[in-house]
ZASE-895476 format. One record per residue (C-alpha): x negated, y, z negated; residue number from 1. Coordinates in steps of 0.1 Angstrom, whole numbers. Last residue first. Example, Ala and Ser with C-alpha at 12.3 -4.5 7.8 and 13.67 -1.06 7.14 Angstrom:
BEGIN
+-------+-------+-------+-----+
|     u |     v |     w | seq |
+-------+-------+-------+-----+
|  -137 |   -11 |   -71 |   2 |
|  -123 |   -45 |   -78 |   1 |
+-------+-------+-------+-----+
This chain:
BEGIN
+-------+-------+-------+-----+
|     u |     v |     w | seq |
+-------+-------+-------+-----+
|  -243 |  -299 |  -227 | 444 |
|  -226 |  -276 |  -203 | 443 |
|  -191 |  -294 |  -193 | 442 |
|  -195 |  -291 |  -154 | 441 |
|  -175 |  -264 |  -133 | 440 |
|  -139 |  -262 |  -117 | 439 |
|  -127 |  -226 |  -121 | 438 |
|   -98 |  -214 |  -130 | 437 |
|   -90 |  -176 |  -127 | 436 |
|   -83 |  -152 |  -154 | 435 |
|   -55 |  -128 |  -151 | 434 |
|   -66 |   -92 |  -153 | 433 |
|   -67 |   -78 |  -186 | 432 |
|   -62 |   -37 |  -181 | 431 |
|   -34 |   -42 |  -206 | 430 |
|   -59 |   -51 |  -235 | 429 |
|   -79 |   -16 |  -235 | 428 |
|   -65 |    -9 |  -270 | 427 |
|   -72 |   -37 |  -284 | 426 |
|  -106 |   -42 |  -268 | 425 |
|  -118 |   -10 |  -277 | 424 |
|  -109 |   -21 |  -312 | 423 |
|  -129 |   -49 |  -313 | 422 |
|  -160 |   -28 |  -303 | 421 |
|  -153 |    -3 |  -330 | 420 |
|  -150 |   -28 |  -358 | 419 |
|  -177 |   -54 |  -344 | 418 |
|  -199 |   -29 |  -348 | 417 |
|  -192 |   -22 |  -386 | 416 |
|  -192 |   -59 |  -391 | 415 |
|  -223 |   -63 |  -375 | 414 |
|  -240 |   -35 |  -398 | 413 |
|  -227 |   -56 |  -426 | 412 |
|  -197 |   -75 |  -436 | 411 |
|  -192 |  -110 |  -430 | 410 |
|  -168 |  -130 |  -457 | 409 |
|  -189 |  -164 |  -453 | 408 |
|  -225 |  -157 |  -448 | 407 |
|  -219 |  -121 |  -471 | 406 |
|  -227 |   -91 |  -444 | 405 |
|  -249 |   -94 |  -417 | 404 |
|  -272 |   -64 |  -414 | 403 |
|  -275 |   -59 |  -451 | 402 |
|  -266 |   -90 |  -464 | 401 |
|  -294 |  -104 |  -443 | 400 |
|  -322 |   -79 |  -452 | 399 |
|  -311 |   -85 |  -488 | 398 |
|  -317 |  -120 |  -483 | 397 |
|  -346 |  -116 |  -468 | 396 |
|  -364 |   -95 |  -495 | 395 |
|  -352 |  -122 |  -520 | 394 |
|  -373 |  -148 |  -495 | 393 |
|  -404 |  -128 |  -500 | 392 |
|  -424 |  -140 |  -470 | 391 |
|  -459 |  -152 |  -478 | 390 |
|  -443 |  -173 |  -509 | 389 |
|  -443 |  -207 |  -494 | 388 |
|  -482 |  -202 |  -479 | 387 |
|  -495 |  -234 |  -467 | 386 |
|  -461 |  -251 |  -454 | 385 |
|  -439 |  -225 |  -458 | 384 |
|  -463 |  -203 |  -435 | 383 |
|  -443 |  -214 |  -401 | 382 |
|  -411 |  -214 |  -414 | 381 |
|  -416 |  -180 |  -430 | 380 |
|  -426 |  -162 |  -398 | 379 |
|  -396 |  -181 |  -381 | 378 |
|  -376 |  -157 |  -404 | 377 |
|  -393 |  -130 |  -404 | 376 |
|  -389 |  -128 |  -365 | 375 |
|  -353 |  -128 |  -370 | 374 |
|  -351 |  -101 |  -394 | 373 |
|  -371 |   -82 |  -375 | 372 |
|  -348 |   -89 |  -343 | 371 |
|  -317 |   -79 |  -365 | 370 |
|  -333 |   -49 |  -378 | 369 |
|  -343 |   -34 |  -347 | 368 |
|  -309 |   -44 |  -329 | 367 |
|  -287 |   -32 |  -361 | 366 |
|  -306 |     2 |  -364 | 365 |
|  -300 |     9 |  -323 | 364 |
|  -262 |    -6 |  -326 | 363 |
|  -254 |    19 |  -355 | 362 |
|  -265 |    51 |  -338 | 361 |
|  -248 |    42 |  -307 | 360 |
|  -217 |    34 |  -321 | 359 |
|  -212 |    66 |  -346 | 358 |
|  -222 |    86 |  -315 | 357 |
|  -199 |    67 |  -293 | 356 |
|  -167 |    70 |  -315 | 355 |
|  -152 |    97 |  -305 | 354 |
|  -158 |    91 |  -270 | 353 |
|  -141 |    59 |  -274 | 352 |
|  -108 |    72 |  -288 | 351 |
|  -104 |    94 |  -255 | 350 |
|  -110 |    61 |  -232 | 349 |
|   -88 |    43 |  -257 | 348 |
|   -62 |    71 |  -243 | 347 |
|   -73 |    69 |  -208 | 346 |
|   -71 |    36 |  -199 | 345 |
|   -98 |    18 |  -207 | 344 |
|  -114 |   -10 |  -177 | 343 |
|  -118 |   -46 |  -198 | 342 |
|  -147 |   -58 |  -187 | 341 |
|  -175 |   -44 |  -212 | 340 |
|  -150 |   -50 |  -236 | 339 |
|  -152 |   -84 |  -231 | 338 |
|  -190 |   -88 |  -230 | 337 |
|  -196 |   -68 |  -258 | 336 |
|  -171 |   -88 |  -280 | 335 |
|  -183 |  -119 |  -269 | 334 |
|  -223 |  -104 |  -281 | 333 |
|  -209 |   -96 |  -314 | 332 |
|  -189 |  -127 |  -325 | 331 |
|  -219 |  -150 |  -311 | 330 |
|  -242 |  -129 |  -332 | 329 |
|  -220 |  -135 |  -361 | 328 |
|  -221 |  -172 |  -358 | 327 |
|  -256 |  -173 |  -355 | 326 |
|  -265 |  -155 |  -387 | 325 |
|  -290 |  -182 |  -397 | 324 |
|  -283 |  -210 |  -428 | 323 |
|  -286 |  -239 |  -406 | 322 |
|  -303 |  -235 |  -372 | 321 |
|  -284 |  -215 |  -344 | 320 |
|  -258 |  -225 |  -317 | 319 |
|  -250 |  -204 |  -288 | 318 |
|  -217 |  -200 |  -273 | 317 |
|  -199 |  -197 |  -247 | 316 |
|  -216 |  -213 |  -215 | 315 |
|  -221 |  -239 |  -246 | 314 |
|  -246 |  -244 |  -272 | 313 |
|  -275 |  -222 |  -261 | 312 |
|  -299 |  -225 |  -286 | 311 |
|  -310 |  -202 |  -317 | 310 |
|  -341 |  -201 |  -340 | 309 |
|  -359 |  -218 |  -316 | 308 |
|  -387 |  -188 |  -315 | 307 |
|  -375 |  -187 |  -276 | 306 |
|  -341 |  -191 |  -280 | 305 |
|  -337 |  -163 |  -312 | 304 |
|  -357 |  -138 |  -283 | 303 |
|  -327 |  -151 |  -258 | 302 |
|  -299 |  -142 |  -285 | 301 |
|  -320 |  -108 |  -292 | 300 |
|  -319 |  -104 |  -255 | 299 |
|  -285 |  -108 |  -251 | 298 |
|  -281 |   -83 |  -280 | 297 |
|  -301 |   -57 |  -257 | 296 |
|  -284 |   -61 |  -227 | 295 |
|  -246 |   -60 |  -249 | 294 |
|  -260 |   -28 |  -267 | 293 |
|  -272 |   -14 |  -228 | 292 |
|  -238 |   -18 |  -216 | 291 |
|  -214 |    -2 |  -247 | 290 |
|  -238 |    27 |  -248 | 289 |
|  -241 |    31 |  -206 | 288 |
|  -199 |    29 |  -206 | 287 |
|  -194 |    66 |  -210 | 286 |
|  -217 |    73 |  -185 | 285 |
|  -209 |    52 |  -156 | 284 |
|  -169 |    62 |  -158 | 283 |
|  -153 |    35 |  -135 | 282 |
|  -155 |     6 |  -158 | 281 |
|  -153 |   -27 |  -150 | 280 |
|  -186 |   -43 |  -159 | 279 |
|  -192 |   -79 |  -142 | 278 |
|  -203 |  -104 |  -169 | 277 |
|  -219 |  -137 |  -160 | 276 |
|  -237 |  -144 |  -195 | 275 |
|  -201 |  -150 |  -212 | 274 |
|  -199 |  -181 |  -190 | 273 |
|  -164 |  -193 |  -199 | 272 |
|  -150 |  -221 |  -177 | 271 |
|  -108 |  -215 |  -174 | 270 |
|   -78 |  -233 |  -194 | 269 |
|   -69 |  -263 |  -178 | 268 |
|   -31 |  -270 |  -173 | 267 |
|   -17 |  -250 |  -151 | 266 |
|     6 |  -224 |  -144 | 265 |
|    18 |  -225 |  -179 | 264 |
|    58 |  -225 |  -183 | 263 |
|    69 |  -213 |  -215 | 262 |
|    97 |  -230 |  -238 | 261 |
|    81 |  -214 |  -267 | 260 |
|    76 |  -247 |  -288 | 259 |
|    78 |  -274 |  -261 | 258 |
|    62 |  -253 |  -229 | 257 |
|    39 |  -235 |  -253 | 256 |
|    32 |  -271 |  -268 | 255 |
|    26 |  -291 |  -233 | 254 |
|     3 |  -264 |  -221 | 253 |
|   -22 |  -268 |  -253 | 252 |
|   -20 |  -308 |  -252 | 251 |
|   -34 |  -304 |  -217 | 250 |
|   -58 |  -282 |  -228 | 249 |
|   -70 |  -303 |  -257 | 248 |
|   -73 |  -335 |  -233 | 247 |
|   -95 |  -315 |  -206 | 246 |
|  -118 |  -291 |  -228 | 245 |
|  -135 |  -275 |  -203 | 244 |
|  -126 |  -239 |  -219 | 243 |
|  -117 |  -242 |  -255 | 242 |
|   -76 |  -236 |  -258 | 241 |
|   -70 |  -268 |  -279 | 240 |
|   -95 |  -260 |  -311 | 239 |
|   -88 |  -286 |  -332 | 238 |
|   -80 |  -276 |  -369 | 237 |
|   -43 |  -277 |  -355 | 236 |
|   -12 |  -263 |  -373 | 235 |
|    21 |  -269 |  -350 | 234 |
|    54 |  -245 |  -364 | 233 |
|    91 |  -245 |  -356 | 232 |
|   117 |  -223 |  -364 | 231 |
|   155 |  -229 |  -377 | 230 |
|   145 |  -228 |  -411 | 229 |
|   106 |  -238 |  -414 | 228 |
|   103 |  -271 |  -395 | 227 |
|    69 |  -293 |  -394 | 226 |
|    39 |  -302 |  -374 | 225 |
|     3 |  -313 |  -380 | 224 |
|   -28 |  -316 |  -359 | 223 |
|   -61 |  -328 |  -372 | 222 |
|   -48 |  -357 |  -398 | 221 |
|   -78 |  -375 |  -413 | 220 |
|   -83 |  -410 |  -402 | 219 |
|  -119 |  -410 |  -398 | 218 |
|  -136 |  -372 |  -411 | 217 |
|  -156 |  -387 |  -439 | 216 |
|  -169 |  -415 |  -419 | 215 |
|  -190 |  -384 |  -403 | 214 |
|  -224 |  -405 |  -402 | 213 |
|  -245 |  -379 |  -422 | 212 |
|  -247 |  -395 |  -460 | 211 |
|  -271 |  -376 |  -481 | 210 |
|  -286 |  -399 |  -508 | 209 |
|  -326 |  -389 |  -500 | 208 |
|  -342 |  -420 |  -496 | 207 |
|  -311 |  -446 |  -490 | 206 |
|  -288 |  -423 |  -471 | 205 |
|  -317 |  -411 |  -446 | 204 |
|  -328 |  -445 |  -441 | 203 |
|  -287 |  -455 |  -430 | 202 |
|  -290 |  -425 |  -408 | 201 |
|  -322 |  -437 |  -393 | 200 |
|  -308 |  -469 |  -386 | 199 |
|  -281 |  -455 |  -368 | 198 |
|  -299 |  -437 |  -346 | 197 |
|  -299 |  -398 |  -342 | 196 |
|  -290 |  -382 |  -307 | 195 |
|  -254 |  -388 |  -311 | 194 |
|  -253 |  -369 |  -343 | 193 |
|  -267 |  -336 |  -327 | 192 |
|  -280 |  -320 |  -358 | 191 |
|  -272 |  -284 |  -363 | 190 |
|  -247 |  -281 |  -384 | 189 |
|  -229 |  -318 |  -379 | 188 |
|  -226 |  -320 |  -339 | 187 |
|  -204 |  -343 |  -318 | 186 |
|  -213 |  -336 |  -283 | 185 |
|  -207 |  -376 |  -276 | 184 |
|  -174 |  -385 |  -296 | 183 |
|  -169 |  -387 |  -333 | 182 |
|  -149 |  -409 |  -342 | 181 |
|  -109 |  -413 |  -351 | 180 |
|   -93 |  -383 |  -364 | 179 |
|   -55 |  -377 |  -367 | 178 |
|   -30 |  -366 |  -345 | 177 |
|     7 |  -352 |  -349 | 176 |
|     8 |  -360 |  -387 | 175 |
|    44 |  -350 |  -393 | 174 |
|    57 |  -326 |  -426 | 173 |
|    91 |  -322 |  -437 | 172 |
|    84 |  -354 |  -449 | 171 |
|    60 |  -344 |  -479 | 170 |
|    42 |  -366 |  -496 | 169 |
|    12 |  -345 |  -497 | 168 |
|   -21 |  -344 |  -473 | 167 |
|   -48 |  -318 |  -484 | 166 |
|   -55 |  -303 |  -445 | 165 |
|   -88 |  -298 |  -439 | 164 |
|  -110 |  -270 |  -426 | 163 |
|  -124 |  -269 |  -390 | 162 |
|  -168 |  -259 |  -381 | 161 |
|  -158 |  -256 |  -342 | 160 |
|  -136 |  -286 |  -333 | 159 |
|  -124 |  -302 |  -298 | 158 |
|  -103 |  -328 |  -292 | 157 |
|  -113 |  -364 |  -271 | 156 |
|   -80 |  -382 |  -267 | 155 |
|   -80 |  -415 |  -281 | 154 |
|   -45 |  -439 |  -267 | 153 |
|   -24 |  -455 |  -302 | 152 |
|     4 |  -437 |  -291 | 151 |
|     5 |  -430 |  -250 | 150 |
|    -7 |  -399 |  -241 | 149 |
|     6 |  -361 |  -242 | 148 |
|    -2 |  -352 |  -276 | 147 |
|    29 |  -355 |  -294 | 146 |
|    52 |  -324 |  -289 | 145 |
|    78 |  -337 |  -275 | 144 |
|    81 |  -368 |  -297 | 143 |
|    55 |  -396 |  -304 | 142 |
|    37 |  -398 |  -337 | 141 |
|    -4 |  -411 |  -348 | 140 |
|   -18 |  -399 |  -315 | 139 |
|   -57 |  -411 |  -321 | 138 |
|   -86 |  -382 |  -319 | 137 |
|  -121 |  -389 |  -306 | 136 |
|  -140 |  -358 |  -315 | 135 |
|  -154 |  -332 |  -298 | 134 |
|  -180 |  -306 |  -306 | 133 |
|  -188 |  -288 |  -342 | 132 |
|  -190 |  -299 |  -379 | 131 |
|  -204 |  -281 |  -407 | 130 |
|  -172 |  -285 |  -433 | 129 |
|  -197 |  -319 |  -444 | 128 |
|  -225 |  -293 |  -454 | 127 |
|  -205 |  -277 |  -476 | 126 |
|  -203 |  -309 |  -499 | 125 |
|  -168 |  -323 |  -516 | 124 |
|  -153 |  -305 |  -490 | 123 |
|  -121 |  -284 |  -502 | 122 |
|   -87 |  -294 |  -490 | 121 |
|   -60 |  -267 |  -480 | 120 |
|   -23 |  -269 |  -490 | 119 |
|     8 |  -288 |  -476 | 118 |
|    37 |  -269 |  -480 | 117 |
|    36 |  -252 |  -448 | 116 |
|    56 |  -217 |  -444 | 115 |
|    32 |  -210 |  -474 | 114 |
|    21 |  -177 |  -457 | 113 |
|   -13 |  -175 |  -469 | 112 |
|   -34 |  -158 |  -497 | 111 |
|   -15 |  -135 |  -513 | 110 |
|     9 |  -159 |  -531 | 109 |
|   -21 |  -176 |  -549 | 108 |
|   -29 |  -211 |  -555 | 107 |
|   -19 |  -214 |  -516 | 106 |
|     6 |  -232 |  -490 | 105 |
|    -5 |  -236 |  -457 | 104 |
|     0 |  -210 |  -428 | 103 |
|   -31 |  -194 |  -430 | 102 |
|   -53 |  -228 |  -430 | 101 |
|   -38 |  -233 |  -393 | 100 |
|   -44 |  -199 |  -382 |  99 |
|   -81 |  -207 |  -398 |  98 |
|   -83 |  -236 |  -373 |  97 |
|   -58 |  -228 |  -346 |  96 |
|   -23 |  -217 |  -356 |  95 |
|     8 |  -221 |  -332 |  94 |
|    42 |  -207 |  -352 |  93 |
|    77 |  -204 |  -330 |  92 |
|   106 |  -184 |  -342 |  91 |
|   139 |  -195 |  -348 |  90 |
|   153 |  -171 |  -377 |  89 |
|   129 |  -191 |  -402 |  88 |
|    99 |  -183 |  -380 |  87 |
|   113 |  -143 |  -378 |  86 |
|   114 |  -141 |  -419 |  85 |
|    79 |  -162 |  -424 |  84 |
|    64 |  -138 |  -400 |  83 |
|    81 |  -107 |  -414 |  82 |
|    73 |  -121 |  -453 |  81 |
|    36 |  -121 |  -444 |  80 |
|    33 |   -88 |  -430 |  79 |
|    52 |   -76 |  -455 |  78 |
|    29 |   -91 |  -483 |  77 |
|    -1 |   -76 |  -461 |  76 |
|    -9 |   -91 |  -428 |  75 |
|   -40 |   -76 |  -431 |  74 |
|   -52 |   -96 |  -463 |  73 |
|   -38 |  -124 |  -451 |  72 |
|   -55 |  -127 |  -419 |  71 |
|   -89 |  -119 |  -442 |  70 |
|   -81 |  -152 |  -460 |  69 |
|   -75 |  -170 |  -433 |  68 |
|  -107 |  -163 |  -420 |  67 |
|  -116 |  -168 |  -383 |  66 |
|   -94 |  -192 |  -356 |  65 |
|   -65 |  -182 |  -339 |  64 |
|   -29 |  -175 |  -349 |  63 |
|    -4 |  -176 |  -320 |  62 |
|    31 |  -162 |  -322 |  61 |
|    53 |  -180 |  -297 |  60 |
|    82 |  -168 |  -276 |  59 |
|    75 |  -127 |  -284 |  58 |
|   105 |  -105 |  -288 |  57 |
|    94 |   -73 |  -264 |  56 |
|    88 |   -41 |  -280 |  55 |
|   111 |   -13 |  -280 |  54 |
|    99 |    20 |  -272 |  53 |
|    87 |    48 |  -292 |  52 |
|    52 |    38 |  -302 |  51 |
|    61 |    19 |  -336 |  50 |
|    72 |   -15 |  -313 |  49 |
|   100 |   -27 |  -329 |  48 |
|   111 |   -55 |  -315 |  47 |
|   117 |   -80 |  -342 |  46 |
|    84 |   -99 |  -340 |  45 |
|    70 |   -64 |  -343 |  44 |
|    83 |   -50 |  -377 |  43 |
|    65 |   -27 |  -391 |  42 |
|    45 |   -53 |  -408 |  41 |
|    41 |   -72 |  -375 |  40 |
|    24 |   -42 |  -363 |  39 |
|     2 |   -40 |  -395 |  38 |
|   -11 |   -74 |  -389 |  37 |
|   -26 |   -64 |  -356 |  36 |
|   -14 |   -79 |  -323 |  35 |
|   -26 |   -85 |  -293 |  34 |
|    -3 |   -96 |  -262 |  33 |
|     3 |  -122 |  -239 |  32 |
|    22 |  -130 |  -208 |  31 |
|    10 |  -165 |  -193 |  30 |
|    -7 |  -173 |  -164 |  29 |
|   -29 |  -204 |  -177 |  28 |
|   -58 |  -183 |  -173 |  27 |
|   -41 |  -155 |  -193 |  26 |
|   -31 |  -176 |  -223 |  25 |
|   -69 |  -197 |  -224 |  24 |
|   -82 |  -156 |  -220 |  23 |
|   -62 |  -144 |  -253 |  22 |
|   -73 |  -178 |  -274 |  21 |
|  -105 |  -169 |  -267 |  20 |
|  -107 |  -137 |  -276 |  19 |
|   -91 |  -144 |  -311 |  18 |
|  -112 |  -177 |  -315 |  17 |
|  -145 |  -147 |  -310 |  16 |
|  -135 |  -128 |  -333 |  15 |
|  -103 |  -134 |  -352 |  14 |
|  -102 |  -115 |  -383 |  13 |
|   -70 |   -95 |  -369 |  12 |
|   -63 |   -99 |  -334 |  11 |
|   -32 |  -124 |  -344 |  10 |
|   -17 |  -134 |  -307 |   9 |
|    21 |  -127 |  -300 |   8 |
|    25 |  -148 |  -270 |   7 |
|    52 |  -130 |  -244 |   6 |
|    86 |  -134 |  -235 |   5 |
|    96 |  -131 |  -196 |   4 |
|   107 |  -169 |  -200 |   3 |
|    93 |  -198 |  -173 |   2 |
|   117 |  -225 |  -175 |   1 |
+-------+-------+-------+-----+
């Protein structure tokens, strides 16, 4: 079965879902490729590679989490009329969380790829789009690409802060799986649900009207599927290539097999410890900027520990208290850590040293200011009590936006880093070496 055609993965607004949707591919021995929006603009899932020789067809095209709306935006009309093209000719669509949401139908034209024509629901509260961990999920159809279990079995799914899907009567659309509870590292922002009792929930409704227990989420489709001319497309707002994730990466192997008749060497995408990294680079010097950032951003994540700003969530990922910049400190310090193993070949290697000067400089104002802002920000907890107004919370903000961009549409001093360090990875991609499995214990 196995097929010499790659997975096309979206690198564009992906972050940290992009990287790890490229490693789950690798560890389970797959070909794989990143690309930007502008390649499949000029006409990638055709073949045409825009650097002289012909690219190869991919089997899947694989959208991973991050903004929808930015995917859009650098997909481009034609970007978006070559996907929707190629998936009506036969092609295969997988979309994780926002690659999900990017394929839905939209208000406006721009703004997703409509090869869905179910649309996106809003929460009623932000706080209830806040949800992180596993969940117990119920097959609702059988078929080959049903979650491989029994109907009516739970399987326990990952999610990392999913949309919705708005349901419409619609039966070129199947509910694949739908929610059914929580399960044990089920997290709403950064309350750990399973750690609260019951009755305390219920007290929390009465005196203060906010309703925590995640009813919201029960019987609310997860993973959908559907036709788009002669192509095929699954949208999941569960995340089926996080590492240790047993059910979702069995599901995951099953669906590249199903959709892009590929045949995964296993079935368990690799443990992640993005502390343990190994630099590959043979040039000392030219990698000392790109080393000592990642050092000193690990530190700021263990400085946020300490001050308990921050936590470490996973081997992957570190989880923060509501309303801090966690989520773009994860995206940064992955990003380091890749790159830092991913030996350049000589041409990124070129476009690196033009870029080192620009990097460096930026990295050394984004470290100061990001641990200041930090500290600032524990400094006005612990006055807020006695003195609310010791700590000008406009000054902060401005602080924020400036090192961290808009909370939803990033930006920033980050965003500038995470520009050059993302496209070192791009263009250091084919000195990937596959990733090895590795038996190791859920970190909780």
């Amino acid at each position: 079965m196995q097929s010499a055609q790659p997975v096309y993965v979206l690198w564009d607004a992906s972050h940290i879902w992009g990287l790890m949707a490229w490693r789950a591919l690798r560890g389970m021995g797959l070909p794989c490729r990143l690309v930007k929006g502008q390649e499949i603009a000029d006409g990638v899932l055709l073949g045409k590679s825009g650097r002289g020789a012909p690219a190869a067809r991919p089997a899947l095209l694989l959208v991973p989490g991050g903004s929808a709306r930015h995917k859009a935006l650098a997909l481009g009309e034609q970007g978006r009329e070559a996907i929707r093209h190629w998936l009506a000719d036969g092609g295969a669509y997988l979309g994780f969380c926002g690659g999900a949401g990017l394929a839905l139908s939209h208000h406006s034209k721009a703004e997703g790829l409509h090869i869905c024509p179910w649309s996106r629901a809003a929460y009623p509260q932000r706080l209830l789009h806040l949800i992180s961990g596993h969940v117990r999920v119920r097959a609702v159809r059988t078929g080959d690409l049903a979650p491989p279990l029994p109907e009516g079995e739970a399987l326990s799914l990952p999610v990392w802060w999913p949309g919705r899907f708005a349901p419409a009567t619609d039966e070129r659309v199947e509910v694949l799986a739908a929610y059914a509870r929580p399960d044990a590292d089920f997290w709403l922002a950064d309350l750990p649900l399973q750690r609260i009792p019951p009755h305390v929930f219920e007290a929390w409704q009465a005196l203060y009207g906010v309703d925590l227990s995640a009813d919201f989420i029960i019987d609310q489709p997860v993973v959908v599927s559907g036709a788009y001319g002669k192509g095929r497309y699954v949208l999941s707002y569960s995340h089926l290539e996080t590492p240790q994730s047993p059910d979702g990466n069995a599901w995951l192997a099953l669906l590249l097999q199903r959709l892009a008749g590929l045949d995964p060497c296993c079935r368990e995408v690799p443990a992640w410890d993005v502390g343990d990294v190994t630099p590959a680079w043979d040039d000392r010097e030219a990698a000392a900027p790109l080393l000592e950032s990642l050092a000193r951003v690990r530190a700021l994540l263990d400085m946020a520990v300490e001050h308990h700003l921050f936590f470490r969530r996973t081997p992957w990922l570190w989880g923060w208290r509501a309303g801090l910049p966690g989520a773009a400190c994860n995206n940064l310090h992955v990003a380091l850590a890749t790159a830092a193993e991913l030996p350049p070949p000589p041409d990124a290697l070129s476009w690196w040293a033009g870029q080192r000067t620009r990097f460096c400089a930026l990295a050394e104002v984004f470290v100061a200011g990001a641990e200041g802002y930090l500290l600032a920000c524990r400094l006005s907890d612990t006055l807020s009590p006695s003195l609310p107004d010791a700590v000008c919370k406009r000054g902060l903000d401005y602080q924020r936006e400036a090192l961290f961009g808009h909370p939803m549409q990033g930006g920033g001093l980050v965003g500038d880093l995470l520009e050059i360090v993302e496209e070192l990875i791009y263009r250091s991609q084919g000195a990937a070496k596959v990733v090895r499995t590795i038996t190791q214990q859920p970190y909780l």
